[in-house]
SERO-4910 file (N, C-alpha, C, O; in steps of 0.05 Angstrom, whole numbers):
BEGIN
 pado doro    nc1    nc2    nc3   cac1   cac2   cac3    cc1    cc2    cc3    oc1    oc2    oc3
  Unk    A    211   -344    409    209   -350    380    211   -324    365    195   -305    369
  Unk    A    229   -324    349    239   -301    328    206   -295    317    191   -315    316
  Unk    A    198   -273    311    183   -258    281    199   -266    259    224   -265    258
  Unk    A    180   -276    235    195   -274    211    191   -241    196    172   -227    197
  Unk    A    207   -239    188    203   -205    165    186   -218    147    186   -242    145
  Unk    A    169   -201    130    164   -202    106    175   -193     87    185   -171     89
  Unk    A    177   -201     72    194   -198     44    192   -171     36    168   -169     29
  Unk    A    205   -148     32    205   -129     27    178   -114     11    165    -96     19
  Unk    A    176   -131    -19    160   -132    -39    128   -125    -23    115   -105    -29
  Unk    A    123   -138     -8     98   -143     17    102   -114     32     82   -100     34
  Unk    A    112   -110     36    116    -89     58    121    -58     42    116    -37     53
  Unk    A    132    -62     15    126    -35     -8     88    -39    -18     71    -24    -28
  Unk    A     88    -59    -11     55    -55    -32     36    -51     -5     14    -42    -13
  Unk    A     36    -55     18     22    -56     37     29    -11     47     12      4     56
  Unk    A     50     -6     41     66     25     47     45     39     27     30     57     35
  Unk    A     45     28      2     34     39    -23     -1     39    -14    -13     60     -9
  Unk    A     -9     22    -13    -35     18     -9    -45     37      7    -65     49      2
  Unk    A    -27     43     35    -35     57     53    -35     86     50    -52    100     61
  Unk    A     -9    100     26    -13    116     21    -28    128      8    -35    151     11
  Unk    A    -35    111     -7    -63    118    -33    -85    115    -21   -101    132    -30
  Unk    A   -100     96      1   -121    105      9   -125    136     36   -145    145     46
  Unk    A    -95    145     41    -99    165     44    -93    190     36    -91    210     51
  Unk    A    -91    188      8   -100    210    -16    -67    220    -10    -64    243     -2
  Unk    A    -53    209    -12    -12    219    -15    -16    219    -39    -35    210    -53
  Unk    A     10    232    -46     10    238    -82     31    212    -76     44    206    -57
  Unk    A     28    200   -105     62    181   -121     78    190   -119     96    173   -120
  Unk    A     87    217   -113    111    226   -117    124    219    -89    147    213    -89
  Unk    A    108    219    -65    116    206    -49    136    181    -35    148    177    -14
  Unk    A    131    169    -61    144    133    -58    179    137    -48    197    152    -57
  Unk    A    178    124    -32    202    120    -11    223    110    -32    246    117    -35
  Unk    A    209     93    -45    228     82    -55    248     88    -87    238    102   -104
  Unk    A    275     75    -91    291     82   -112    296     69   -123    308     73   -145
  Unk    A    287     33   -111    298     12   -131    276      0   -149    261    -13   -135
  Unk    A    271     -1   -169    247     -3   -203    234    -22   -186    211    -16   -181
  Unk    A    244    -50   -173    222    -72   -172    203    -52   -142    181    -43   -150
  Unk    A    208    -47   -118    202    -38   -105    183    -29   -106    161    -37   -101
  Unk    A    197      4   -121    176     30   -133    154     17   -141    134     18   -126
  Unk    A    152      3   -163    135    -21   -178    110    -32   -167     86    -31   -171
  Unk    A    125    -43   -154    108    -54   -130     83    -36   -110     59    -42   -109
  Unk    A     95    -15    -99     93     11    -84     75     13   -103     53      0   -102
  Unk    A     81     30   -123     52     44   -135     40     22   -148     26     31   -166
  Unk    A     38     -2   -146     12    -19   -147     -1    -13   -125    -19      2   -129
  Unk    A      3    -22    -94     -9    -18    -84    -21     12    -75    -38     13    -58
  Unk    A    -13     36    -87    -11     61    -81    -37     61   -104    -56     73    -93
  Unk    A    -44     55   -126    -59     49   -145    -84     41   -129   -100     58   -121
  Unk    A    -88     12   -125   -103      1   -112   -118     16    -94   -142     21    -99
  Unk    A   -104     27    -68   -106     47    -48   -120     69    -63   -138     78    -48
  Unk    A   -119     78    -80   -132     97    -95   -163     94   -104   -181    110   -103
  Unk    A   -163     73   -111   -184     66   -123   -206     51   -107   -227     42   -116
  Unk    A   -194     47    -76   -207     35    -59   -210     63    -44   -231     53    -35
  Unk    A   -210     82    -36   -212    104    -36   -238    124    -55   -260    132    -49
  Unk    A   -224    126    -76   -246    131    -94   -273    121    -96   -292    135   -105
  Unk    A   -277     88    -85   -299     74    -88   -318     77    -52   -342     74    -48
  Unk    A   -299     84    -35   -317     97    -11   -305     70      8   -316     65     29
  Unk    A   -281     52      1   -275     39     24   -250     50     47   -228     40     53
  Unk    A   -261     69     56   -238     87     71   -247     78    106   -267     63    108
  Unk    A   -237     84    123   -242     86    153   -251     60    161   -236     42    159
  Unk    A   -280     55    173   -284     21    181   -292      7    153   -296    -16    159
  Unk    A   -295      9    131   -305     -3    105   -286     -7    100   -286    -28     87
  Unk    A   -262      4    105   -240     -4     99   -218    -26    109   -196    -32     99
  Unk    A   -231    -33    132   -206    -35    147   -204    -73    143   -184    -85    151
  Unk    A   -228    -85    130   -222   -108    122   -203   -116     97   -191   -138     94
  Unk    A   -202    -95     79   -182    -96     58   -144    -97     69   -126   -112     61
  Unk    A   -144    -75     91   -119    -73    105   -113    -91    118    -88    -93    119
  Unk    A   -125   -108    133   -129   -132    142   -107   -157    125    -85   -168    131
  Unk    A   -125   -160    100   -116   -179     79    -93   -173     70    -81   -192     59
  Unk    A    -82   -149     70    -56   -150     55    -34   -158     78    -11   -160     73
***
């Protein structure tokens, strides 16, 4: 039985998230196309601020989970 992909969109905000809770700058973002990028630094946002608030390492790892 095939894997399905996830939809791109999922897989820029899950990239983003990861980068921001490990303190990467935005300038970082892989990406070039507006909805993507978009996307990306939402989750790069998020990641930031879940970071900032002390959910990094095992406090964290239920958030990474959910996405």
């Amino acid at each position: 039985m095939k894997r399905q992909k996830r939809d791109k969109s999922s897989r820029a905000y899950t990239r983003g998230y990861q980068a921001g809770v490990s303190g990467r700058s935005k300038d970082s973002c892989p990406f070039t196309e507006t909805i993507a990028r978009q996307v990306w630094l939402g989750g790069w946002r998020e990641g930031r601020t879940d970071q900032w608030e002390g959910y990094t390492g095992v406090s964290g790892i239920h958030k990474i989970a959910n996405l």
